[in-house]
Every structure is written in structure tokens, then in C-alpha cells.
C-alpha positions as CSV (number, residue, x, y, z in Angstrom):
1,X,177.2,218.2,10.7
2,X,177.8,217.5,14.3
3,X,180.1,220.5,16.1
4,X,184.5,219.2,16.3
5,X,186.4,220.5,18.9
6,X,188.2,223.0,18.0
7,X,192.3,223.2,18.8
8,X,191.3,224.9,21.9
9,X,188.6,222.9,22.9
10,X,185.7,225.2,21.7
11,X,182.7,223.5,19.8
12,X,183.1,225.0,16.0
13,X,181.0,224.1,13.0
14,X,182.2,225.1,9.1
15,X,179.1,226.4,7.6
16,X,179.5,226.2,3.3
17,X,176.8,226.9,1.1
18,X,175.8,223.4,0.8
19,X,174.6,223.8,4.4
20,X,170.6,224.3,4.9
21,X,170.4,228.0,6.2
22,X,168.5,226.2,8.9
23,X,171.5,224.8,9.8
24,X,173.1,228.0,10.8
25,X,170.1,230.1,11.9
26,X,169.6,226.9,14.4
27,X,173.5,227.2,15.4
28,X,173.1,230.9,16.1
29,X,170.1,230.5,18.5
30,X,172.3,228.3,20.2
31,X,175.1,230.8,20.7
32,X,177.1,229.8,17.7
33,X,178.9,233.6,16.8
34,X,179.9,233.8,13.3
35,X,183.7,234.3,12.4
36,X,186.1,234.3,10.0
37,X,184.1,234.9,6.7
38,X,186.2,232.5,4.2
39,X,186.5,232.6,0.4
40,X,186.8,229.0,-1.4
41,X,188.9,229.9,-4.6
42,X,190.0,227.7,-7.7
43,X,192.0,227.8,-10.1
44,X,193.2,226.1,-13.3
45,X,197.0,224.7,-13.0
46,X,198.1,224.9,-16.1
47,X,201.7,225.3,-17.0
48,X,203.0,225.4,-13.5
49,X,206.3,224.0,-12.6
50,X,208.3,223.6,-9.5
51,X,210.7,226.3,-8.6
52,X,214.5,224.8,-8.0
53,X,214.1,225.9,-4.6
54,X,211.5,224.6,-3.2
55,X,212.0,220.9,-1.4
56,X,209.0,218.9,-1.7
57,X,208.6,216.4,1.2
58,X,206.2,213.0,0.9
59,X,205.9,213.6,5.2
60,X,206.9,216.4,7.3
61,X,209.6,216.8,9.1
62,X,210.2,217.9,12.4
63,X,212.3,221.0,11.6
64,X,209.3,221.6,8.6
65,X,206.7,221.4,11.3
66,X,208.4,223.8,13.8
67,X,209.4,226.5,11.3
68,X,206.2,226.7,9.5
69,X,205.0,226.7,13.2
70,X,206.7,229.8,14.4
71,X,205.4,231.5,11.2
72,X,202.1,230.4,11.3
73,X,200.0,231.4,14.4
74,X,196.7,231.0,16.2
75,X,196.4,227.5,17.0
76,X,199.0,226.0,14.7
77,X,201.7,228.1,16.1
78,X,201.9,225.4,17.9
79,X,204.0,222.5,16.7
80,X,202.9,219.6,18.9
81,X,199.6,220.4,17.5
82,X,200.2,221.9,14.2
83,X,201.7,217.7,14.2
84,X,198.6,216.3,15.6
85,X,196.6,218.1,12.5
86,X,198.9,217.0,9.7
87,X,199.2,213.6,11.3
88,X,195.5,213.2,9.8
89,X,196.2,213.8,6.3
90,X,195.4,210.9,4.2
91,X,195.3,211.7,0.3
92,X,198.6,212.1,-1.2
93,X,200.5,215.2,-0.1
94,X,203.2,217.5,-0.6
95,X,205.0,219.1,2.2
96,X,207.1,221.8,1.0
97,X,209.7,224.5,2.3
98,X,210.7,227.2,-0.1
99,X,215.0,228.0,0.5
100,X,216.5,231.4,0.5
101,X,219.4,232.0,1.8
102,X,220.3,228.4,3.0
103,X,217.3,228.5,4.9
104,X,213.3,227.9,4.8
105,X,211.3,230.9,4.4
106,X,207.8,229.8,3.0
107,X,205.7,226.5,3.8
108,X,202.7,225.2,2.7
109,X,200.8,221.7,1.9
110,X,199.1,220.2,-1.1
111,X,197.1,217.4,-1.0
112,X,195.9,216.0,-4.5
113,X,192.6,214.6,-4.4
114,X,189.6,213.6,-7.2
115,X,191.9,215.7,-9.5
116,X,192.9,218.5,-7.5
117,X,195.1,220.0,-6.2
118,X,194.4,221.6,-2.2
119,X,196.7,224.2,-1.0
120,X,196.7,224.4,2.4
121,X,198.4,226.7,5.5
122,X,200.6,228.8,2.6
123,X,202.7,230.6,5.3
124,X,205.8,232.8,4.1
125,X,207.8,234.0,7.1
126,X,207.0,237.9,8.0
127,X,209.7,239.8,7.2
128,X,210.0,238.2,3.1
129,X,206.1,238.7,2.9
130,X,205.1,240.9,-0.3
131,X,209.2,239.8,-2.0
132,X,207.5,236.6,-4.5
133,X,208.2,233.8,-2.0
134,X,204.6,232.9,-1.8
135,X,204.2,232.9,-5.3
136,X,207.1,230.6,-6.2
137,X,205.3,228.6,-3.3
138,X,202.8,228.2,-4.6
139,X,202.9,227.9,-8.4
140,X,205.8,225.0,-7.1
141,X,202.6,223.1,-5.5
142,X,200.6,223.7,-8.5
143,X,202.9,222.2,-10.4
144,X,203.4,219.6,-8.1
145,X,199.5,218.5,-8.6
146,X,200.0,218.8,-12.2
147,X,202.7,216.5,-12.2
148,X,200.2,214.2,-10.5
149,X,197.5,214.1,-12.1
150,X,195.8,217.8,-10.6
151,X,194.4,219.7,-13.3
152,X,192.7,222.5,-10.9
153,X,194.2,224.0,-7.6
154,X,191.7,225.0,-4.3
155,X,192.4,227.0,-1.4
156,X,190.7,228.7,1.4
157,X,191.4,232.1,2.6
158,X,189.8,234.6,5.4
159,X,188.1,237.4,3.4
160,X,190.1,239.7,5.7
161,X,193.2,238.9,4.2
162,X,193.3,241.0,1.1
163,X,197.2,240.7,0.4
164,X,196.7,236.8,0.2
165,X,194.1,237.0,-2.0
166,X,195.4,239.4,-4.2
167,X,198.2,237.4,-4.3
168,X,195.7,234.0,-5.8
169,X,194.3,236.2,-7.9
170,X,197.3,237.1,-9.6
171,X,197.7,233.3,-9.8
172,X,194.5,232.7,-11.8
173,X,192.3,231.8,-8.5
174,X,188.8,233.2,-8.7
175,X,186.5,233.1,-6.1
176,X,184.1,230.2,-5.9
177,X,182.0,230.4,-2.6
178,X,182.1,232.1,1.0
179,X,181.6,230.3,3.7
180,X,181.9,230.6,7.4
181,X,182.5,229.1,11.2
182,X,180.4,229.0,13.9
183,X,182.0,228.9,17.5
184,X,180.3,228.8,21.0
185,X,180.2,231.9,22.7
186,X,182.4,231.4,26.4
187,X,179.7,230.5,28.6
């Protein structure tokens, strides 16, 4: 696969197992650095259901894309192009706020495709991390898919973040494949 441009203009290439190991020993000798190892888990749906508050949005709106923003961070901390990203989703999708309080507190996307369910950018805002907000999140996705014809869920998570994958474990996800990125080295 050809190097994208990254969000901040750097040349980065997803290397899965179904690469050739050429592939990536040829990247590195061009001074491709390896980052963020990345588990691929899945994970069977089955009874999930959608918690009563979580709002589950067909498109996202503005106020979803700048909260979920200011949560996020790295690249999609920014909302004009955390926008730009999403504005390229093209399966059927989910975009949904979890509401405590009167107010958002947990975002994340699923997109159903082939019979799945993908979860993507789960973010719960910092200081209600580690209270269950991911987790109703989540399952409320899940359950989402179900509803539309998902049988299994997918995500992708850095292998440095133990909490969240503790967290999919508890869920049902098991691992299914660690991959990686390759991004140019600053000249």
C-alpha cells in the first residue's frame, strides 16, 4: 500500500499481518520508525442493548464533533479535522454521546459493515474515566449493530493502553492480531 498523509502531513503506512514482512523491512530501510503497536480485538455482540442515555446520531453534529474533540487528542483534538475524517465515513454509522448530568461525557462511532459492528475513537471525558461510562458506551453501540444486522463488534486499540483494553476484555473482546504504523523519520 502506497504511504497517506498523515493529519500532520507526515507519510504513515498501517502495517497488519496481511502485509508481506517485505513490506515493512523495505519501509524501515527507508526511514519508516515503527509506532504505536496496535491490538485488533473482536468480539461477539450478543445480548447488547442501548443504554437510555446514550443518543445515537445517523450524522454528527457540530457540538458532537467539538466535545468529543476536546476529549480526544493528538490529531483529532482538533475539530475542523476530527470533521474532515468523519466526513469520509461511508457504511452506515452511529454517532453517539453518552448523557450524565445533562451533559455529554462519552463519544464514540460505529460503523456496521459485512456484519459487523466497528467501534471507533471510544473517548470518555477524563475526569468520569474508570466510573462505567465507557462501558455503557460501548455495549449501547453493540447493541446498536445488533439491532442492525451486526453479529460481531471490532475495535483497535494501542497496546499501551491497558485500562482500555481491560476494559474490551471485560466486554468479551479478545485479541485477534497486532499490527503497527510506520511514519517517516523528520528529515
Amino acid at each position: 500500500m502506497p504511504p497517506r498523509t498523515g493529519g500532520c502531513g507526515v507519510a504513515t503506512v498501517r502495517v497488519t499481518p496481511l502485509c508481506s514482512p517485505a513490506l515493512d523491512a523495505r519501509l524501515s530501510s527507508l526511514g519508516f520508525d515503527d509506532i504505536d503497536p496496535t491490538f485488533g480485538m473482536i468480539a461477539d455482540i450478543g445480548d447488547a442493548s442501548i443504554d437510555p442515555r446514550v443518543d445515537l446520531s445517523p450524522q454528527p453534529a457540530r457540538d458532537w464533533i467539538a466535545a468529543n474533540a476536546a476529549s480526544y487528542g493528538g490529531v483529532k483534538a482538533d475539530a475542523t479535522k476530527l470533521a474532515a475524517i468523519l466526513d469520509r465515513i461511508r457504511p452506515q454509522a452511529a454517532f453517539a454521546a453518552l448523557i450524565d448530568d445533562g451533559a455529554p461525557c462519552a463519544w464514540g462511532i460505529g460503523v456496521i459493515e459485512r456484519g459487523l459492528i466497528g467501534l471507533q475513537d471510544i473517548t470518555v471525558a477524563p475526569p468520569l474515566r474508570g466510573r462505567g461510562v465507557g462501558r455503557a458506551l460501548i455495549a449501547s453501540l453493540m447493541g446498536w449493530g445488533r439491532a442492525n444486522g451486526a453479529s460481531r463488534a471490532y475495535l483497535h486499540v494501542l497496546a499501551s493502553n491497558e485500562p482500555a483494553r481491560a476494559l474490551y476484555r471485560r466486554l468479551g473482546f479478545a485479541d485477534a492480531f497486532l499490527m503497527h504504523h510506520r511514519i517517516r523519520r523528520a528529515a
